[in-house]
Each structure stands twice: as C-alpha cells, then as structure tokens.
KEKE-3310 file (N, C-alpha, C; in steps of 0.2 Angstrom, whole numbers, plus 5000, padded with zeros to 4 digits):
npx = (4670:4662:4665:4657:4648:4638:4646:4646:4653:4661:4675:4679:4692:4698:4706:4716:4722:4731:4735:4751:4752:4750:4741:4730:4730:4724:4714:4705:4694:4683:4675:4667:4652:4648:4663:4678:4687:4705:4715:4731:4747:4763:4764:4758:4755:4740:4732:4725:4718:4709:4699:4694:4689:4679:4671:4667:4673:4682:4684:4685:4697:4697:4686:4675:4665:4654:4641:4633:4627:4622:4630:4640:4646:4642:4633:4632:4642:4638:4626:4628:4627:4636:4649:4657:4676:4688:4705:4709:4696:4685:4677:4663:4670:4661:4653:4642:4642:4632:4624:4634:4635:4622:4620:4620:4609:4598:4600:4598:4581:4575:4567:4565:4564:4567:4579:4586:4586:4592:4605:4608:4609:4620:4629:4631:4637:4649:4653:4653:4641:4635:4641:4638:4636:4647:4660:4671:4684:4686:4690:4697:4710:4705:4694:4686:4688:4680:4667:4666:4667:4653:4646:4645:4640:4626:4620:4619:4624:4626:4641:4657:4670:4684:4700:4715:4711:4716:4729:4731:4734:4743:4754:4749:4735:4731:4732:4724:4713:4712:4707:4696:4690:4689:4680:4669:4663:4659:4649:4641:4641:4642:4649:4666:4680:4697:4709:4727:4745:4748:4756:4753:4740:4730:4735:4728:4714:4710:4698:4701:4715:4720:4736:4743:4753:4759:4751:4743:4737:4745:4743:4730:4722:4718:4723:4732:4737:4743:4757:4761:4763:4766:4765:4775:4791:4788:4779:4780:4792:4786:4774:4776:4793:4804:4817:4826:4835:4845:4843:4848:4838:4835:4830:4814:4800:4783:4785:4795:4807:4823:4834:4848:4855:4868:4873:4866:4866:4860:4845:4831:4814:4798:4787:4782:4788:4783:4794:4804:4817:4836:4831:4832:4828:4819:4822:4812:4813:4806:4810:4806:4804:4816:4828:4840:4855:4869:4884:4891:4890:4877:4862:4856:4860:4854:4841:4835:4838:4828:4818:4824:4837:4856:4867:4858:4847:4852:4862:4879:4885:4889:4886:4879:4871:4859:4843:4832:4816:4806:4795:4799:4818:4827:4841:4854:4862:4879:4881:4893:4897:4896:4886:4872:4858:4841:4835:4822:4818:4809:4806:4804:4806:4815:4824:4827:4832:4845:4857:4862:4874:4884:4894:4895:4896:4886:4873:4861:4845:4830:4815:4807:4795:4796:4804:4802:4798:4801:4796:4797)
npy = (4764:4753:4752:4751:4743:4728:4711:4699:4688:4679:4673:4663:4658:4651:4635:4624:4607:4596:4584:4581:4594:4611:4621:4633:4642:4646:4657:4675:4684:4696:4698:4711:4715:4719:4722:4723:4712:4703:4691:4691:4683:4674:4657:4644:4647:4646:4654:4650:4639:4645:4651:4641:4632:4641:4642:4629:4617:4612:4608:4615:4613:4615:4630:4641:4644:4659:4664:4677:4676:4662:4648:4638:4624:4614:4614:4610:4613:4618:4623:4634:4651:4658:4656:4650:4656:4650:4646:4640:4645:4635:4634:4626:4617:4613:4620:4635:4654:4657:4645:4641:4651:4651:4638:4636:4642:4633:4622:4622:4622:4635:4646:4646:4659:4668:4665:4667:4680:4684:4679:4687:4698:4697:4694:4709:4714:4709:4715:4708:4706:4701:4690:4681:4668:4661:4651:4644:4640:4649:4662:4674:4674:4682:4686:4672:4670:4682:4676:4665:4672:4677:4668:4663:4677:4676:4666:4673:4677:4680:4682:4682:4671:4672:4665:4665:4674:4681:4675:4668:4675:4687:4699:4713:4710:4706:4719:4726:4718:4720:4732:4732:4721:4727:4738:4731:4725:4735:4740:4730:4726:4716:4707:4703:4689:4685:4677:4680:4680:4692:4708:4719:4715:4714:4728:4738:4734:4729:4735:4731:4720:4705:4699:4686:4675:4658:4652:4661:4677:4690:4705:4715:4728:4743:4744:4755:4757:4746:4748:4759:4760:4746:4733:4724:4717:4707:4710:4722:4718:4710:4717:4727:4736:4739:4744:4738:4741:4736:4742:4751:4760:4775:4786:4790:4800:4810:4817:4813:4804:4793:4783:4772:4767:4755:4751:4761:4776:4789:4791:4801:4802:4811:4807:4797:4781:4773:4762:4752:4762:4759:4747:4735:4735:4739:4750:4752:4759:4765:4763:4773:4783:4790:4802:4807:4813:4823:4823:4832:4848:4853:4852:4842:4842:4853:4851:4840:4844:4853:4846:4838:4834:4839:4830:4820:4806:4807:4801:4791:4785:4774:4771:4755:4748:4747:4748:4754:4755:4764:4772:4773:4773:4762:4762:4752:4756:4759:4759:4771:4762:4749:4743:4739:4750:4752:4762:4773:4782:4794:4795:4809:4820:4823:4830:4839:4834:4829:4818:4802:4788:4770:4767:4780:4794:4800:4807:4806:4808:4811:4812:4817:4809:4799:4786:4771:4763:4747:4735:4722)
npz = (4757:4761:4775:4788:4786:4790:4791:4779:4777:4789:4799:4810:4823:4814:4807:4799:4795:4787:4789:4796:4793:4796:4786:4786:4800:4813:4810:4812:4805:4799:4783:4775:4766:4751:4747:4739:4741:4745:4745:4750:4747:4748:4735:4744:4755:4763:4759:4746:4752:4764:4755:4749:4761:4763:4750:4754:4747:4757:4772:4788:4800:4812:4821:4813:4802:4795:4787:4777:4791:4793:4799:4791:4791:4791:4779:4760:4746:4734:4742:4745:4749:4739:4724:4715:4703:4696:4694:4679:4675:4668:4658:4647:4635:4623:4623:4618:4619:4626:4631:4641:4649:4654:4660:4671:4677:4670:4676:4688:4686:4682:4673:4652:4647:4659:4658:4647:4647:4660:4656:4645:4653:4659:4652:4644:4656:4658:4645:4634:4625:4612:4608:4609:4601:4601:4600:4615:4610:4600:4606:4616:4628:4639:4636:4636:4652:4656:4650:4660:4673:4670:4669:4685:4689:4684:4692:4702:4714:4733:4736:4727:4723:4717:4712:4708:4697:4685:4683:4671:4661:4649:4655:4650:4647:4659:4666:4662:4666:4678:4679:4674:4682:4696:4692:4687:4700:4708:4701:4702:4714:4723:4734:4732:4733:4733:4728:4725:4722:4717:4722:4714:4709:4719:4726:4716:4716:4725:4740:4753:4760:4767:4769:4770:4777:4782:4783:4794:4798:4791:4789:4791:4779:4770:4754:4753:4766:4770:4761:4764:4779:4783:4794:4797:4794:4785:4778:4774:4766:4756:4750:4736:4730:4742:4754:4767:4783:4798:4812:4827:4842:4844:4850:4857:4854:4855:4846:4838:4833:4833:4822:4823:4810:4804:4792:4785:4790:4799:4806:4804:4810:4809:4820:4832:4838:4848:4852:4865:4871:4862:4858:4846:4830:4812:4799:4786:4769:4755:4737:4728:4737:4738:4736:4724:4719:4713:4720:4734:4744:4742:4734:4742:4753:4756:4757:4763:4778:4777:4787:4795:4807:4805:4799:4798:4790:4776:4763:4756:4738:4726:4708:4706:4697:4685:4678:4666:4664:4658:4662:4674:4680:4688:4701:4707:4724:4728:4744:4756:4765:4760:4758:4748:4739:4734:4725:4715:4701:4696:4675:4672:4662:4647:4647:4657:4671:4682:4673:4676:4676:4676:4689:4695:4708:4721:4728:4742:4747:4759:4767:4780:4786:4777:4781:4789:4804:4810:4821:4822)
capx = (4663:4657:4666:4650:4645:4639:4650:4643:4656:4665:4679:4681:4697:4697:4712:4716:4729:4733:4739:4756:4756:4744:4740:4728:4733:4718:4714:4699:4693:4678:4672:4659:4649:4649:4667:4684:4692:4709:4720:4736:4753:4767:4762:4759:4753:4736:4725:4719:4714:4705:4695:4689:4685:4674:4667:4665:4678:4687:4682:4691:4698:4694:4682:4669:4663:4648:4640:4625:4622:4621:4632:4642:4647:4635:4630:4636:4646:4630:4619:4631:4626:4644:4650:4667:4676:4692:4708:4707:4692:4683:4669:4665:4672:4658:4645:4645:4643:4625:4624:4641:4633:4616:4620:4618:4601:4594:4600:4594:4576:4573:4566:4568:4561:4570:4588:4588:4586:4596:4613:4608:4610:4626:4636:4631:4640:4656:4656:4651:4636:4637:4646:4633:4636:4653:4664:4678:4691:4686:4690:4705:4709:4703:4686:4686:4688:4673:4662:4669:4661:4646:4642:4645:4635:4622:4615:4616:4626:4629:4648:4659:4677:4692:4705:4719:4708:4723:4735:4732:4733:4747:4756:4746:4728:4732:4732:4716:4707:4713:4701:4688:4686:4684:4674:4661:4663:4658:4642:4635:4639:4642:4657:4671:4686:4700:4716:4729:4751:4752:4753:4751:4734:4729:4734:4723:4708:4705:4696:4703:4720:4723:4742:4744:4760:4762:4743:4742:4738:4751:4742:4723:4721:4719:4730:4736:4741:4747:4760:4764:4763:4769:4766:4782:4795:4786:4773:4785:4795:4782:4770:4781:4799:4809:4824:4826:4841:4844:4846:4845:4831:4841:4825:4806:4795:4779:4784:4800:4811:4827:4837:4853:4859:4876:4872:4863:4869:4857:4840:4828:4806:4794:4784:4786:4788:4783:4798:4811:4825:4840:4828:4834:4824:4823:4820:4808:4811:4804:4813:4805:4806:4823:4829:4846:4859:4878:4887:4892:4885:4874:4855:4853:4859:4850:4834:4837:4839:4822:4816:4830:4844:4861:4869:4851:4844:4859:4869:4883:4887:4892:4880:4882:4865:4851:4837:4827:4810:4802:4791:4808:4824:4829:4846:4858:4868:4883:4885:4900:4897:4896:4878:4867:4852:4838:4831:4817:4817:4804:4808:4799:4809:4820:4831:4825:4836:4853:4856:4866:4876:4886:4901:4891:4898:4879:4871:4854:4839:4824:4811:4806:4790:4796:4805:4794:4800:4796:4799:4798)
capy = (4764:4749:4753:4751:4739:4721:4706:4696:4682:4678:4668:4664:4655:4645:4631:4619:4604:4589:4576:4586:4601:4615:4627:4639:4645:4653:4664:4675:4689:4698:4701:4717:4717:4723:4723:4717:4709:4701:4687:4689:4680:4669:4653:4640:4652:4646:4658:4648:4634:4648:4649:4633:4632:4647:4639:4620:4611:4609:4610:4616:4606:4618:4637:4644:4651:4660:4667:4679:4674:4656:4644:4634:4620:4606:4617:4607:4621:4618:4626:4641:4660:4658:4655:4651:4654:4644:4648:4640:4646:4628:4635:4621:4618:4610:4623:4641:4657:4658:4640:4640:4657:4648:4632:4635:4642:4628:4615:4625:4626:4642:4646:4649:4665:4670:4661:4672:4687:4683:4678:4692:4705:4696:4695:4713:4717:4710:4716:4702:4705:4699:4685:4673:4661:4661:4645:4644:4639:4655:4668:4674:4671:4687:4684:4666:4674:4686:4668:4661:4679:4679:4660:4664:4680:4674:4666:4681:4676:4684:4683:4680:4668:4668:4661:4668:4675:4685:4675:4663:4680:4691:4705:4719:4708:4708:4726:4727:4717:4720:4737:4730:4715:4732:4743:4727:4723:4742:4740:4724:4727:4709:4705:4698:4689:4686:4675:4681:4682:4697:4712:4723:4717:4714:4736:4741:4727:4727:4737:4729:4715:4701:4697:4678:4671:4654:4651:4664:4686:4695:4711:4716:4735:4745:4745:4759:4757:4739:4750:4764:4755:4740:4730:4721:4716:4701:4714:4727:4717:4707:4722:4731:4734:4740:4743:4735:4740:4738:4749:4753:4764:4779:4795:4790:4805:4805:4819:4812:4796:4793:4776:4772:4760:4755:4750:4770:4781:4791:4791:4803:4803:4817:4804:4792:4773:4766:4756:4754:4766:4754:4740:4733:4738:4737:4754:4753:4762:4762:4767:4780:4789:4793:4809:4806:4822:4823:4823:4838:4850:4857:4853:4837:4842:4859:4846:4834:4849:4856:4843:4832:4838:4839:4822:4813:4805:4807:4795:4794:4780:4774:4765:4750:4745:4752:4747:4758:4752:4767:4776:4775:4770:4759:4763:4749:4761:4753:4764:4772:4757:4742:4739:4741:4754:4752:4769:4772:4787:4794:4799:4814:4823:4821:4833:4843:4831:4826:4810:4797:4781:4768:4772:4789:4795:4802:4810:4803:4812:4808:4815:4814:4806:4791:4780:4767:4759:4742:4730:4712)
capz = (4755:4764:4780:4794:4786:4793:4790:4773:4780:4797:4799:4817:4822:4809:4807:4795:4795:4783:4794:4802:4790:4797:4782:4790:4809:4819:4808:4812:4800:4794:4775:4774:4761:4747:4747:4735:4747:4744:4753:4746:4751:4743:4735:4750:4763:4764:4756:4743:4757:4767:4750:4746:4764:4762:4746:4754:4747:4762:4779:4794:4806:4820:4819:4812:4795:4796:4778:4778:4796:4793:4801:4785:4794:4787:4772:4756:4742:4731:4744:4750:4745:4737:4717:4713:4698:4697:4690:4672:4671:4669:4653:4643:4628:4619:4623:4615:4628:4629:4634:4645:4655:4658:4662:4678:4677:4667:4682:4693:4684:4680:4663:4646:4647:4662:4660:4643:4649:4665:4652:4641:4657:4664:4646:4645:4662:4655:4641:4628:4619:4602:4606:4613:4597:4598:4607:4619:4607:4597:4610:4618:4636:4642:4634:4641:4660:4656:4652:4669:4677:4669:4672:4691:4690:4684:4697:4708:4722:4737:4737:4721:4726:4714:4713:4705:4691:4682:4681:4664:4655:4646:4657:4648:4648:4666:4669:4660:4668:4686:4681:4673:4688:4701:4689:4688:4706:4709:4698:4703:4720:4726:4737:4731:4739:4728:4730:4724:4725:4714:4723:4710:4707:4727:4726:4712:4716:4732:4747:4759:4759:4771:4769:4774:4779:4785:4788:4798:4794:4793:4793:4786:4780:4765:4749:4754:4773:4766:4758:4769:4784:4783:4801:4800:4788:4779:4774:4770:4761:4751:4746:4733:4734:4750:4758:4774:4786:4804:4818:4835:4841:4850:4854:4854:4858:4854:4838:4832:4833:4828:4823:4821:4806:4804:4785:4779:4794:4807:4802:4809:4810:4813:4822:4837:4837:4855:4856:4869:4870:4862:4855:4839:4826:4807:4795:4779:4766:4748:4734:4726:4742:4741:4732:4719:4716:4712:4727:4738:4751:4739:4735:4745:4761:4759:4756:4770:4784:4781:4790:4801:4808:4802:4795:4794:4783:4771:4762:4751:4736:4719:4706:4704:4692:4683:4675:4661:4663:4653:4665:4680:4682:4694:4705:4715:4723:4734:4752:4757:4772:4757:4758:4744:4742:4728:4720:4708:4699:4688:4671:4671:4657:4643:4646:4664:4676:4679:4670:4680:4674:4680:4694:4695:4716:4720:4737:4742:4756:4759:4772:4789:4784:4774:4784:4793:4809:4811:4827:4822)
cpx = (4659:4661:4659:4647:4644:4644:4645:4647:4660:4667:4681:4685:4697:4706:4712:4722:4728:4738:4744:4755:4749:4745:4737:4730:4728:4716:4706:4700:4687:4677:4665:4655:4646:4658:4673:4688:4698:4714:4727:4744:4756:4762:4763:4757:4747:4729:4719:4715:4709:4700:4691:4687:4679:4667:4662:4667:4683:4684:4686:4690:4696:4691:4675:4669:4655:4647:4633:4623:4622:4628:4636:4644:4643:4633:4635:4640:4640:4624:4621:4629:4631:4645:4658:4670:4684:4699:4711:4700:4684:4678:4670:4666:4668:4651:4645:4644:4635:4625:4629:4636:4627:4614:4618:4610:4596:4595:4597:4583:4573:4571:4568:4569:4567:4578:4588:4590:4592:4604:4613:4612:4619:4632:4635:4636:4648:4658:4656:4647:4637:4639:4643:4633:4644:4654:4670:4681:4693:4687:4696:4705:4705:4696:4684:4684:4682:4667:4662:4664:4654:4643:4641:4639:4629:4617:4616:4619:4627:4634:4651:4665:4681:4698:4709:4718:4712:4728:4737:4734:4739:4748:4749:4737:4727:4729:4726:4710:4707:4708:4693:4683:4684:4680:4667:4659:4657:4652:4637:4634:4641:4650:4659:4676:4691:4705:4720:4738:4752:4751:4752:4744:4731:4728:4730:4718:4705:4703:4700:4708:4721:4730:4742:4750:4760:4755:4740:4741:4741:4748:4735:4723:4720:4724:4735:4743:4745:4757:4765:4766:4763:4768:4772:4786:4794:4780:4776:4786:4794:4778:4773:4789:4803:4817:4823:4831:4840:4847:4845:4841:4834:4837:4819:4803:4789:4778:4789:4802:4818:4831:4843:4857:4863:4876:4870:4865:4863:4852:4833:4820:4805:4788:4786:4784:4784:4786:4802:4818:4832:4837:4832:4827:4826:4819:4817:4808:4810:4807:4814:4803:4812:4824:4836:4848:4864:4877:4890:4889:4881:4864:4853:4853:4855:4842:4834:4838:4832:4818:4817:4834:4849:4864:4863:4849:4846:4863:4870:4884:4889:4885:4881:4876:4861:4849:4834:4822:4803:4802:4796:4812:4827:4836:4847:4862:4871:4886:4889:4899:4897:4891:4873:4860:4848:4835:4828:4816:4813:4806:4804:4798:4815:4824:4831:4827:4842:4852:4862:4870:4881:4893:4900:4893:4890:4878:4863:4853:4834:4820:4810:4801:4792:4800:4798:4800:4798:4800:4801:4796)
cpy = (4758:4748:4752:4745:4731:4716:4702:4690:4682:4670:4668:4659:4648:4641:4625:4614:4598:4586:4581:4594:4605:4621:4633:4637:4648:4657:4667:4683:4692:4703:4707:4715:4721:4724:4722:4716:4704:4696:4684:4687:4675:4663:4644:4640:4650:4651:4654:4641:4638:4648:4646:4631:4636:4643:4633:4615:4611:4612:4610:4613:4608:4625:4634:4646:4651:4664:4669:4676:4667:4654:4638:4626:4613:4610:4613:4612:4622:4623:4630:4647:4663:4657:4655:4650:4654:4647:4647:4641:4641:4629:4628:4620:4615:4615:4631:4645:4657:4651:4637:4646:4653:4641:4632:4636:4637:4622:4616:4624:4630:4642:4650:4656:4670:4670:4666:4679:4689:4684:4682:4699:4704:4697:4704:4718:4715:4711:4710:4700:4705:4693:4679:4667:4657:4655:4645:4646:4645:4663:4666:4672:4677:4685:4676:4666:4677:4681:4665:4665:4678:4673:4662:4672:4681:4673:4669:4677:4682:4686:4680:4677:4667:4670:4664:4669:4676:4681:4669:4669:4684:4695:4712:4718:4709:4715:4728:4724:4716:4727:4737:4726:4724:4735:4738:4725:4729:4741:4735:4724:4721:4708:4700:4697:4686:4683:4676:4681:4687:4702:4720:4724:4716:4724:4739:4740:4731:4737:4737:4722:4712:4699:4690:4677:4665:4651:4657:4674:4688:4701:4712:4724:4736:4743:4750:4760:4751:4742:4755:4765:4750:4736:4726:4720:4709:4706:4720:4724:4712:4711:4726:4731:4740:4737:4744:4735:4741:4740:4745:4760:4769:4785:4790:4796:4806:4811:4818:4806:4797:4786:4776:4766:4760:4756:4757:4776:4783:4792:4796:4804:4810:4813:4799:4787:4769:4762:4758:4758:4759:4749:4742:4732:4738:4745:4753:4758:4761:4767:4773:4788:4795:4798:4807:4814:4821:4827:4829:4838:4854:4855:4848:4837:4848:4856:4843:4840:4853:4852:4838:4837:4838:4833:4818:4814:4807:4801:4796:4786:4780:4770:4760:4745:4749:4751:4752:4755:4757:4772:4777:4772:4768:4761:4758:4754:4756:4760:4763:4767:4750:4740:4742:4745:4753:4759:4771:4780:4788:4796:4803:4819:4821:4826:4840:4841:4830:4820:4807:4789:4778:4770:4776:4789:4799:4802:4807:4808:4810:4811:4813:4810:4799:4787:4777:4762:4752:4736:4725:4712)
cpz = (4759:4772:4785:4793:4789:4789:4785:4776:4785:4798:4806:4820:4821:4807:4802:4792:4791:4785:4797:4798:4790:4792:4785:4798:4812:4813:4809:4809:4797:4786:4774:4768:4757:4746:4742:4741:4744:4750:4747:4752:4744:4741:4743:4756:4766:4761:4751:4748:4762:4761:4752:4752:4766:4757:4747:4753:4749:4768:4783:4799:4812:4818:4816:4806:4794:4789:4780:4785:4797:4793:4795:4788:4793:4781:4766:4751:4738:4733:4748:4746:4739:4726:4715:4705:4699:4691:4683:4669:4671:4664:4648:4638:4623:4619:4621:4621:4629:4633:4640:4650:4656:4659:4669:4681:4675:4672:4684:4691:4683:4672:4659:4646:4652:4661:4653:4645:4656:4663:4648:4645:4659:4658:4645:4653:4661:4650:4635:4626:4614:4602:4610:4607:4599:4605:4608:4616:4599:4600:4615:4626:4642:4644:4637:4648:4659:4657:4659:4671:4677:4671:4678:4692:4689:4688:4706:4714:4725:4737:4732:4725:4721:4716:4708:4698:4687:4679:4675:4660:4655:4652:4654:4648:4656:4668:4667:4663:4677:4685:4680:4678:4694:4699:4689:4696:4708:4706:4700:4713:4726:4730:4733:4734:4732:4731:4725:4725:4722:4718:4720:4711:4714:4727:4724:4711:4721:4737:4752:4757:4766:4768:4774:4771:4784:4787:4792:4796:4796:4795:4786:4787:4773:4761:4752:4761:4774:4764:4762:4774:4785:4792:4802:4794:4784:4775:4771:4763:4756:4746:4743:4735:4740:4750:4764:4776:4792:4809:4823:4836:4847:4854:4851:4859:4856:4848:4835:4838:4828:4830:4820:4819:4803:4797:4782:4785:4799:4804:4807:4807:4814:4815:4828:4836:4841:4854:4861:4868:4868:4860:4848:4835:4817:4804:4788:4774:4757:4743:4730:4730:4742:4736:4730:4717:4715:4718:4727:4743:4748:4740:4740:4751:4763:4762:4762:4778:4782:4783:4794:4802:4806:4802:4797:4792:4774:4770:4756:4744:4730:4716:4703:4698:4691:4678:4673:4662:4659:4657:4671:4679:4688:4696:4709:4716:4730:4740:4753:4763:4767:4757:4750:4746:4734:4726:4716:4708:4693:4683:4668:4664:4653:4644:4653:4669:4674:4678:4675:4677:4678:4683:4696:4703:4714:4728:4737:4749:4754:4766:4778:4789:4780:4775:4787:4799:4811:4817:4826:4814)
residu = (UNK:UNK:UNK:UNK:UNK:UNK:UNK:UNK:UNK:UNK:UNK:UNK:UNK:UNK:UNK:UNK:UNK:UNK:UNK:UNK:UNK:UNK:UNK:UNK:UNK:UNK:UNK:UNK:UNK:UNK:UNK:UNK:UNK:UNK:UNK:UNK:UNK:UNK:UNK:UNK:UNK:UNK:UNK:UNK:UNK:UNK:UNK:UNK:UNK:UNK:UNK:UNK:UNK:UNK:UNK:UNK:UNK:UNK:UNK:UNK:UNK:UNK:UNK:UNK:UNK:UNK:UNK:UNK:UNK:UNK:UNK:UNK:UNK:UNK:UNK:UNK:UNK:UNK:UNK:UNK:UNK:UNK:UNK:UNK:UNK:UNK:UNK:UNK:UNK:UNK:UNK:UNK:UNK:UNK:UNK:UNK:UNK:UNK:UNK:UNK:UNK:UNK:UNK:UNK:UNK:UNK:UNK:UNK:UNK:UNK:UNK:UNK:UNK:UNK:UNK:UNK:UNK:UNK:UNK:UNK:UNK:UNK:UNK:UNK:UNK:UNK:UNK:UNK:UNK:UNK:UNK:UNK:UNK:UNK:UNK:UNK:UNK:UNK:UNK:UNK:UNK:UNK:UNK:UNK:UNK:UNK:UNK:UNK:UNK:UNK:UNK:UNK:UNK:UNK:UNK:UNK:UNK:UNK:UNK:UNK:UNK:UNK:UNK:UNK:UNK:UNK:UNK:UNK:UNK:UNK:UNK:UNK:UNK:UNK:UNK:UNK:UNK:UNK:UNK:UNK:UNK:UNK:UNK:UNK:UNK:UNK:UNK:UNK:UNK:UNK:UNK:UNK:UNK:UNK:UNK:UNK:UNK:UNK:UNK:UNK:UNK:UNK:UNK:UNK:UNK:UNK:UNK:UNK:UNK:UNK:UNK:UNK:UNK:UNK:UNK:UNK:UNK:UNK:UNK:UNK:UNK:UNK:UNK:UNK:UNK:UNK:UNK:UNK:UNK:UNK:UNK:UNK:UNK:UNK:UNK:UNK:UNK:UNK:UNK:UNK:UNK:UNK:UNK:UNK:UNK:UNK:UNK:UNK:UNK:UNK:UNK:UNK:UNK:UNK:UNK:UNK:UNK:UNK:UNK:UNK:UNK:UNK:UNK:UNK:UNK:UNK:UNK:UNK:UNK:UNK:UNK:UNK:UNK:UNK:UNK:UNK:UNK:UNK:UNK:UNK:UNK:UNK:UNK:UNK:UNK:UNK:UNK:UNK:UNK:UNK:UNK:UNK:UNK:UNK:UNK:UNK:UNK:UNK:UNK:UNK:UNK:UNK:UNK:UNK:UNK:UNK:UNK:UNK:UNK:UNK:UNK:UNK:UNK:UNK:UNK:UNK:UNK:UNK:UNK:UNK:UNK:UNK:UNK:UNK:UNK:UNK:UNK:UNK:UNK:UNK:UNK:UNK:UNK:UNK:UNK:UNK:UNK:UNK:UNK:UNK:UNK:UNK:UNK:UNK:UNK:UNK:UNK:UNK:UNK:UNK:UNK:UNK:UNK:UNK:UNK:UNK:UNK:UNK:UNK:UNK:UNK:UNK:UNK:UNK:UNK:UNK:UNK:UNK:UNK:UNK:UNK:UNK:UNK:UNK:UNK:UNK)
# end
C-alpha cells in the first residue's frame, strides 16, 4: 500500500565505526511513508545503531540521513520529526498514565485543554481508556508498552522508532501485540521502523524487512519474498527454518534448472537460476515443503513425477527426532547419504493421516517450485 510513495527517510551510505569496530557498512536505504518498516538481524548486526542514528543519538561517521527532506546532520534528537520508544519502555514510575502520556505536551507548552484531549485520543488508540488514574506498578507489561506508545504518539510525529518493542513480554503477549502494533500502525498511518531479531514478529509487522548482517543489508523486501526468496544463505537461514544442502548446478534454462546434491540426491526446478553450468551452489529448502509417506514406489514417487522427472526430488531415510508442537510435527529424518533433513508436518487430523514415529524407513517429495537456488 505505500508502494510509490516518496521517501519519509533516506539513508544514504551511511557508516558507523567505534574506534576499529565498524558496526554499520555503507548502508543506503529508503523508508516510504506510511510504512512498518523493520531491520531485523542477529544481536550485534547494527540495526539497533542505524536507529539511534536515525533518532540522534549517534551520529554517522560517514553518509547521510535525510528525514522529511531535511538534512539531520546538525538536527539535535529533540528537534527531529522522530519519537522513540525504547525497549524498557522508560514510563515513569511516579506519574500515573494520564500524566506519563502528556508529559511530553506539557514541556512542550501546549495546553491544558489541548494536551487532555490529545492523551484522551492517544490512550483511546491503544486501547486504555479508563485507565488514566491508574500507575505503572499497577499494570502489566503489556499495558506499560501501550503507555510508552501513547506517550510517543501523542506528540504526532512523523515517524514512530522502536526498539525491540516485544520482547520484555511473555511468548503469548507477544503474539498479541505484534497484531495490535500493525493494526495501530494501520490507523494512525505514521511510519514506523522497528528493530527487532525476532523473525516471527519482523513476518507478521512489517511491510517491508531489511535483513542486517555485519553492518551491512543482507537483503530489503517484503515478508513474504524475505521467505520465499531468500537472496543468500544468511537470509535463508536466518528467516524461519531451512534446509541447506550443497550441489552442483548441472542444466539452467530459462524454464528449469537442475542441481546435483551429494547430501539429498538430484534436484530438479521449473525455473532458471542464471548460474554457471558446474558452479557450486547451495539448495534451500523449507520444511514444511516437503511431502512425508511410508516408503515404496507408491504415492510419493507418483507425486514427485508430476512435475520432475524420474529420481528427482526424491529422498529416502529414517526418523531420527520429532517434536509435537500441537499445530505440526517436526521430523529429523537421517538420509540414505547420512545427512540430516528437517520436516514440518501439520496436524491436520486425528485420525486422516499416516502416523510416524521413531526409526519409521519414510519417502519424502516435494515440487518443482520449492526448492530455491541460492549462489553465495
């Protein structure tokens, strides 16, 4: 939805070093507005230093950061378009929420009149009217994060910065408020940029992900093409989980490919790669790709032949591990070659699938379409 849109911020190669150790690398990037924007990577990648140099507090040793058109570079954090809310939160514990949300209007000068009505509209947007008497150490961590938000949206910035919002909270608060943070996003309309290493919440947040590795983007794109496309094997094997095995790259034409990994056997795409004939190459595949049967020449090979040719995209093994996680079951399965495969199956049914347990011999297939070739 905010595709066409102009740039709300521009990072143009921007770098940042702490005596020998360069945390950002060049990075140059534009944020649209209106957007959720996310920069997710391990902890130590740099995302959170591209932040806070966004915010102000830290300045780049070399680049550009441009906000709304103005040049930030002499702008103090005080007098940026910006508002950052901080991974503890930071609400004060002495002040209840009405006086925590409009603190910031009351510095500023704004009046009584207005700054009420202003912390009236903003506790309404997350969800916490009623609760304007109420203090800190009376409210749960959820509700504490909503304070932070509303403090910050209050005074109407341009562009919202947190910082790993999420992750003071329970596994299940989590989940809740990774929908509530994009359904408010979505109503108020304000870009937000979000640092985060979960890729759970990065998938189900964002618009748009920068992947940072080492300082530097790995790869900026949708959630989606984050996932399905992977640009290399630190984005692969960062964003959800994968199987990574490596071949050699034996046909590319520009409606099929095929690779050949000593580890899972002869693997064939209904797409082309553009590599070199013979380049070494690694295959991506993600586990809930793969298709689990009792071994034969029965449904799996029939499956796997209507869209490869005979022995691809076939493999044979034992189970070596599996995890119940409710909604699927995980598979290590140990290839006839010795190498391990991961496998996620849904549990669709109680009683409409074959069941599987350990030692289980089992055939695997999977389609032309879900491998992923990746060069480097």
């Amino acid at each position: 939805m905010t595709e066409g849109k102009q740039p709300i911020i521009e990072i143009r190669n921007v770098s940042k070093r702490f005596g020998k150790v360069t945390a950002v690398d060049n990075i140059s990037l534009d944020i649209r507005a209106g957007e959720f924007f996310v920069l997710l990577g391990p902890s130590g990648c740099g995302k959170t230093t591209l932040l806070r140099m966004i915010a102000g507090f830290e300045m780049p040793t070399e680049g550009q950061i441009i906000i709304d058109g103005q040049d930030m570079s002499l702008v103090p954090p005080n007098k940026r378009p910006v508002n950052m809310v901080f991974q503890s939160y930071a609400v004060f514990p002495h002040m209840n929420v009405t006086d925590n949300v409009g603190y910031g209007l009351r510095i500023s000068g704004i009046s009584k009149a207005e700054t009420r009505d202003r912390v009236a509209e903003a506790l309404e947007l997350v969800k916490l009217g009623g609760f304007e008497d109420r203090m800190p150490d009376q409210m749960s961590g959820g509700q504490r994060q909503r304070v932070a938000l509303a403090r910050s949206l209050v005074m109407r910035p341009k562009v919202l910065l947190l910082d790993e919002p999420l992750s003071a909270l329970d596994a299940k608060l989590r989940a809740q408020m990774q929908f509530e943070l994009a359904d408010l996003q979505d109503k108020v309309g304000i870009t937000f940029v979000t640092v985060t290493h979960d890729q759970d919440e990065a998938l189900s947040m964002a618009s748009r992900v920068a992947v940072i590795n080492k300082g530097e983007v790995a790869q900026l794109a949708p959630p989606s093409d984050l996932y399905e496309y992977p640009a290399n094997r630190f984005v692969a094997d960062f964003v959800g989980s994968v199987n990574i095995f490596e071949g050699t790259l034996t046909l590319d034409e520009p409606d099929k490919a095929a690779v050949d990994c000593p580890g899972l056997g002869k693997i064939y795409l209904n797409h082309g790669v553009t590599g070199p004939h013979g380049a070494n190459v690694w295959i991506a595949l993600r586990p809930e790709k793969i298709y689990l049967h009792v071994p034969g020449e029965g449904k799996a090979v029939r499956a796997a032949a209507q869209d490869a040719p005979d022995g691809h995209n076939l493999a044979r093994g034992t189970i070596k591990g599996m995890s119940y996680l409710g909604d699927v079951t995980l598979y290590d399965i140990q290839l006839e070659g010795g190498h391990i495969i991961r496998v996620s199956r849904p549990n669709l049914s109680r009683h409409d699938q074959e069941d599987f347990t350990w030692d289980d011999k089992v055939s695997m297939h999977w389609r032309a379409d879900s491998p992923v070739v990746l060069l480097s």
